[in-house]
Structure formats: C-alpha cells, structure tokens
C-alpha positions in Angstrom: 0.0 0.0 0.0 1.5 3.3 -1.4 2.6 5.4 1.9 0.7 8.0 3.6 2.6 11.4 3.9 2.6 14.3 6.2 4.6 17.5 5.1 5.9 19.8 8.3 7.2 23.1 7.2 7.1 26.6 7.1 3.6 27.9 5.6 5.2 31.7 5.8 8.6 30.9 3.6 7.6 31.2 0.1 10.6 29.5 -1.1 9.8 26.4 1.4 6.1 26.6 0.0 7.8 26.2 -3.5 10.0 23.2 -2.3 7.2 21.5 -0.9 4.8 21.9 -3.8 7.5 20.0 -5.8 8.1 17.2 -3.4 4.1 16.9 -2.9 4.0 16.6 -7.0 6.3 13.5 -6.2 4.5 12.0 -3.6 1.3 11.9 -6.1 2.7 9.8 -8.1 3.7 7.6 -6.0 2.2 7.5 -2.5 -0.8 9.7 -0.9 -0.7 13.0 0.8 -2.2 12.8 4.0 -2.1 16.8 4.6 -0.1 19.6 6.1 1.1 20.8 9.0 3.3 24.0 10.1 6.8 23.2 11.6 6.5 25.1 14.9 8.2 23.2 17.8 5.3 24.0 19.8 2.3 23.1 17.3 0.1 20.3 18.4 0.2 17.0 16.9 -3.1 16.1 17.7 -5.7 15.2 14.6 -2.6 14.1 12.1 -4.6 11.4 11.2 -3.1 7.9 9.8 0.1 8.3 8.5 3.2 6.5 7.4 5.8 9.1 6.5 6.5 12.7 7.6 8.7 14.9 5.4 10.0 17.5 7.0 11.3 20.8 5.0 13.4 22.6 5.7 17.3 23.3 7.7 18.8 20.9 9.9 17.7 23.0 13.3 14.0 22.7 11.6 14.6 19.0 11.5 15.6 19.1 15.3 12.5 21.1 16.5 10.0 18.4 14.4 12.4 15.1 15.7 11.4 16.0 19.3 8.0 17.5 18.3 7.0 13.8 16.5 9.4 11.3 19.1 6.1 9.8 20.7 4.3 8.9 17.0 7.3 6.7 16.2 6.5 7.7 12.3 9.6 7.6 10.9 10.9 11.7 9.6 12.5 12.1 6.0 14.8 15.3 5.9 14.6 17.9 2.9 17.5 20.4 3.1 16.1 23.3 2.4 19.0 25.4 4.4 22.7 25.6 4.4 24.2 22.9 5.9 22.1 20.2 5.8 23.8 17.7 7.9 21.0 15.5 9.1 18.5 16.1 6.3 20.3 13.5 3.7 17.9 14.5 0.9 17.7 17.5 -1.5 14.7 18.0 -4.1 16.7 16.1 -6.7 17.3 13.2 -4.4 13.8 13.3 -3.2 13.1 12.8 -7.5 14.8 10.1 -8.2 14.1 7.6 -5.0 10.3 9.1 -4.8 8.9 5.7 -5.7 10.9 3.3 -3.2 10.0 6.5 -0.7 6.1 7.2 -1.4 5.7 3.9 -3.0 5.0 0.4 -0.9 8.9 -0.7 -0.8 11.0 -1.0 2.4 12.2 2.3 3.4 15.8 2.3 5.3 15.7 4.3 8.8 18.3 4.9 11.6 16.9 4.6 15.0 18.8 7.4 16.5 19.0 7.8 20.5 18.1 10.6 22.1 19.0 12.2 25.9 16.5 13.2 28.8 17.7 16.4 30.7 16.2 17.2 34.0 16.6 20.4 36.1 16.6 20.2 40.3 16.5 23.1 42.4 18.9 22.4 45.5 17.7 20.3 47.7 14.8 19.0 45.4 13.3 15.5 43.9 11.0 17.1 41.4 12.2 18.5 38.6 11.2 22.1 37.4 12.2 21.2 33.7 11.7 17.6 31.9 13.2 18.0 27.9 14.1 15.5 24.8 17.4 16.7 22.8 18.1 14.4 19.7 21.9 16.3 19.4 22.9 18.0 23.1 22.2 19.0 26.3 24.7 22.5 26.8 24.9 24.2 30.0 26.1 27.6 28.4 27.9 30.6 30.7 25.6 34.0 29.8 25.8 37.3 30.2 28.0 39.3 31.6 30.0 36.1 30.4 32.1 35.2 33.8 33.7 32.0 34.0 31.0 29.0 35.2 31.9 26.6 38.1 30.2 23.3 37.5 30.6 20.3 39.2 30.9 16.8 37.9 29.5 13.2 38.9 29.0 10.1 36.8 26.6 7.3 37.9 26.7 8.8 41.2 30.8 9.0 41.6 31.9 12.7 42.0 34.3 14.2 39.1 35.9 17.2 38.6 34.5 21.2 39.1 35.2 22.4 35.6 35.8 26.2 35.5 35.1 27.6 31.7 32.3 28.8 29.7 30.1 26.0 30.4 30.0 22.0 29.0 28.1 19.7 26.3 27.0 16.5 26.6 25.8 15.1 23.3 24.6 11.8 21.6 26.4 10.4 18.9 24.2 12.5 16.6 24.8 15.4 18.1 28.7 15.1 18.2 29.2 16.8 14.8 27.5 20.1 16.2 28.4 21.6 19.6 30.1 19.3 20.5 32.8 18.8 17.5 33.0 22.9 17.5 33.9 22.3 21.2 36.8 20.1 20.5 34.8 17.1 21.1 35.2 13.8 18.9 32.8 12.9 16.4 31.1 9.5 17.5 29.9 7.3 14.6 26.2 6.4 14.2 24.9 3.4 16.3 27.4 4.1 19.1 25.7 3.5 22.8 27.5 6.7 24.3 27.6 10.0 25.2 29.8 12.7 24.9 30.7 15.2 27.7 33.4 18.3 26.6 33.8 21.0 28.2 33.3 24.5 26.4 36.7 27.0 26.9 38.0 25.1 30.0 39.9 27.0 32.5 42.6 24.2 32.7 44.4 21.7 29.8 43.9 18.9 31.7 40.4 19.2 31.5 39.8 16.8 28.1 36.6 15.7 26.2 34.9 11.7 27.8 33.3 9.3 26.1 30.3 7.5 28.5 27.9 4.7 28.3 24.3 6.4 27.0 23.1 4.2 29.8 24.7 6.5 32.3 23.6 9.2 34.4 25.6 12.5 34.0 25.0 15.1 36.9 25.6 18.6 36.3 25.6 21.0 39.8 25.6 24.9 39.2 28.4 26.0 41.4 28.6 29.4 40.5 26.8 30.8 37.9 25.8 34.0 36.2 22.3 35.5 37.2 21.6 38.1 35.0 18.3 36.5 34.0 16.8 39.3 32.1 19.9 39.6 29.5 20.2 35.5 29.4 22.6 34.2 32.5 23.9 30.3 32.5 20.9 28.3 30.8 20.9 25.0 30.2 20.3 24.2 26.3 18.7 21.7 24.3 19.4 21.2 20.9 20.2 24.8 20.9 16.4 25.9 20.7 14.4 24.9 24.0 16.5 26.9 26.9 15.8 27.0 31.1 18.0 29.2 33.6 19.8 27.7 36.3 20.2 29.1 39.5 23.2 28.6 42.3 22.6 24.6 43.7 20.9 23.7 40.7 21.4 19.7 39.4 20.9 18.9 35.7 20.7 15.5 35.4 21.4 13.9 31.5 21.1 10.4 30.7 20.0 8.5 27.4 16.7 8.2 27.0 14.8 4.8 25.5 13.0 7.0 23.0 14.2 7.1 19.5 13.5 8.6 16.3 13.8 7.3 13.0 15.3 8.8 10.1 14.8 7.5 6.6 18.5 7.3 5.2 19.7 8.3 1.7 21.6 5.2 0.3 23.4 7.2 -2.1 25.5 8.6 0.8 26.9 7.6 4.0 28.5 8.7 6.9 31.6 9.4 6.5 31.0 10.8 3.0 28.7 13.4 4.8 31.3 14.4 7.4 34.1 14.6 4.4 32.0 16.8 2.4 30.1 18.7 5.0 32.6 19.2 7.5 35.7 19.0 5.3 37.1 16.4 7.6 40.7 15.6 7.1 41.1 18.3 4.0 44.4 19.3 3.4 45.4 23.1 3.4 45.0 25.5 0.4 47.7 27.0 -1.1 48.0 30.3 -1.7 46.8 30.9 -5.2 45.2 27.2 -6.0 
C-alpha cells in the first residue's frame, strides 16, 4: 500500500512553500498526501490522522524542533535540506526525484533509529524537577551574560568528578557530536554508538579533556557558581540549541540517554563518512595560496 505522507514546514517561507509543492507533486505519483502541518516546535500533533511518513522541510535545526515535536508517534521523519548545511537532512529535491517511488511507494524504506537524551533540572535540595526535555543532538549548559567564567561540578553514575571552570560543558549523543560538540573540541562518534559525549566549552585548565560515556549513564551537572543576570540571558541550560531553562546557584541537571528514539529514513546514495568529508571537510588538506 502506497505510503501516507505528512509535510511539516514553514507555511510563511515562500521558497519552502515552493519546495514543498515540488516534493508533494512526487508524492502523487507515488504515495498519498495525508495533509499539512506547520513546523513550529510548539504546534500540536493532535488530529494528524493515519500516517506513514512525515517529510520535514526545511534546515537541519528545523529537523531538530520536528524530531522532538514527533518522538512519541514513532513515524519515521524524512529530511529535505532546504538550508545551508544540511547535515542531518540526507535529501535535496533532486534526491527526493529520483528515490520518490521506493520512498512514497510500498517498498521497504531504510531508517536509523537514533538515541536521544533526557535532561532534568533540580533546584537544590529538590526530587521534582522544574524542567523535563528530549534533545536528539545536546544538552549545553552555556555561561551567559555578563560572560564570567561557570563553576560546575561533575558526577558520573553517582561518583563525584571534577569542578570544571570555563564557559560551560556539552554532553551530546552520537548525533549530536558533529554540532556543539565537535565545535567544542569534542570527537565525532559514529552512528549506532551507545554513548555520550561530555566536553567541556573553553575550559579553564588543559587537563580538562573531552569523555566518552555509556548512553546508559547518568551524568549530573551542579551549578556551582553561575551568572544570574536573568533578564539579558545568565547560565541556561540548552537543548538542541532551541528549547532553553535558567539555572540558579545549587541547581542539578541531570542527563542520561533516553529509551525514546526517532527514526530517520536514510539516503543510500551517501553515508557517513562521505557526509562528514564533504560537509565538515574532515581531514582536508590546506589550500595553497593561489590554488
């Protein structure tokens, strides 16, 4: 049975509503369009109906915002770059052309179950959380105006670590390591990989280097000394870099891998590597002047 589609994207973009009038023309030929929906973070997804496949359109942080917004349907999300990178969306409109009827049609699609983390914020002294949130990439716990150096405090699975002093730290699923986390100086983790990364932003010490954890652990962040000014955006813990909480003094974030997943459908015609080669120009050799 041809596949039901849902399209998620920006009704206000004219050059999106171009893009996705294209890729709808695609699905008609091959599959059935099961509507529309806008791709607000915060829009409900109640009433979506029966459906098989959601295409989202759009960048990769658009992508993000619709990965946590969809986790619970476990409908599996196909990624149109419609922005500048395009990291995680693995299609374009061409590719979208050419594999419309193995994705649209009845075939067997090829997804990625990708891991996601659960970040919970404690006031001091508390056992219920003020803030519950998904991230499919990171959970940051960024400095803030004025910008003073952060004291944060580290424990692992209950054992206590370090006190990092810096601009704040990332912890990041293997997805996430080629954002935040790689521009961090963290490693880039390879698809699949049960773990999660924990680098420190602008550490106040060398010795201070980049771990690699089991996703089944439980990372505990405790806000030492932080920066308060709340109105102009003080130390604030980050998902994703779009859904943001303030932390106080004696504040625990609490990070662990979460059992949900979301599935991506995969482009075949490129993997891994390939993407991080192109897109992220790993390993490229210097230009000289003039070539």
């Amino acid at each position: 049975m041809p596949r039901r589609v849902l399209f998620a994207f920006n009704p206000d973009d004219a050059e999106t509503k171009e893009a996705a009038a294209k890729v709808r023309a695609v699905v008609e030929r091959h599959g059935t369009c099961a509507g529309e929906t806008p791709s607000r973070s915060d829009a409900s997804v109640e009433g979506i109906g029966e459906v098989d496949l959601i295409v989202v359109l759009g960048g990769d942080g658009t992508l993000l915002s619709q990965a946590r917004r969809f986790a619970d349907l476990d409908i599996p999300l196909l990624g149109v770059n419609l922005g500048r990178l395009g990291f995680m969306a693995e299609f374009d409109l061409d590719a979208v052309e050419r594999h419309g009827e193995t994705l649209f049609g009845d075939g067997p699609l090829t997804t990625d179950a990708l891991g996601m983390l659960r970040a919970r914020v404690f006031g001091e002294g508390e056992s219920t959380p003020r803030f519950d949130g998904l991230g499919l990439n990171e959970a940051a716990v960024t400095a803030g105006y004025p910008f003073r150096m952060v004291e944060l405090g580290l424990r692992i699975n209950g054992e206590t670590g370090p006190v990092l002093g810096g601009d704040g730290l990332v912890v990041s699923t293997p997805t996430g390591s080629t954002a935040y986390n790689v521009s961090a100086g963290g490693p880039i983790v390879a698809p699949g990989v049960g773990a999660l990364t924990i680098t420190p932003i602008a550490a106040h010490t060398l010795s201070f280097r980049p771990i690699v954890v089991p996703s089944s652990s439980t990372i505990e962040i405790i806000a030492r000394r932080v920066n308060n000014d709340l109105e102009r955006g003080g130390t604030t813990l980050v998902l994703d870099g779009q859904v943001q909480t303030p932390l106080h003094h004696g504040d625990r974030v609490e990070i662990a891998g979460d059992a949900q997943h979301v599935r991506f459908v995969q482009n075949t015609e490129v993997g891994f590597w390939e993407t991080v080669i192109q897109k992220l120009h790993w390993g490229a050799q210097p230009r000289m002047r003039g070539s």
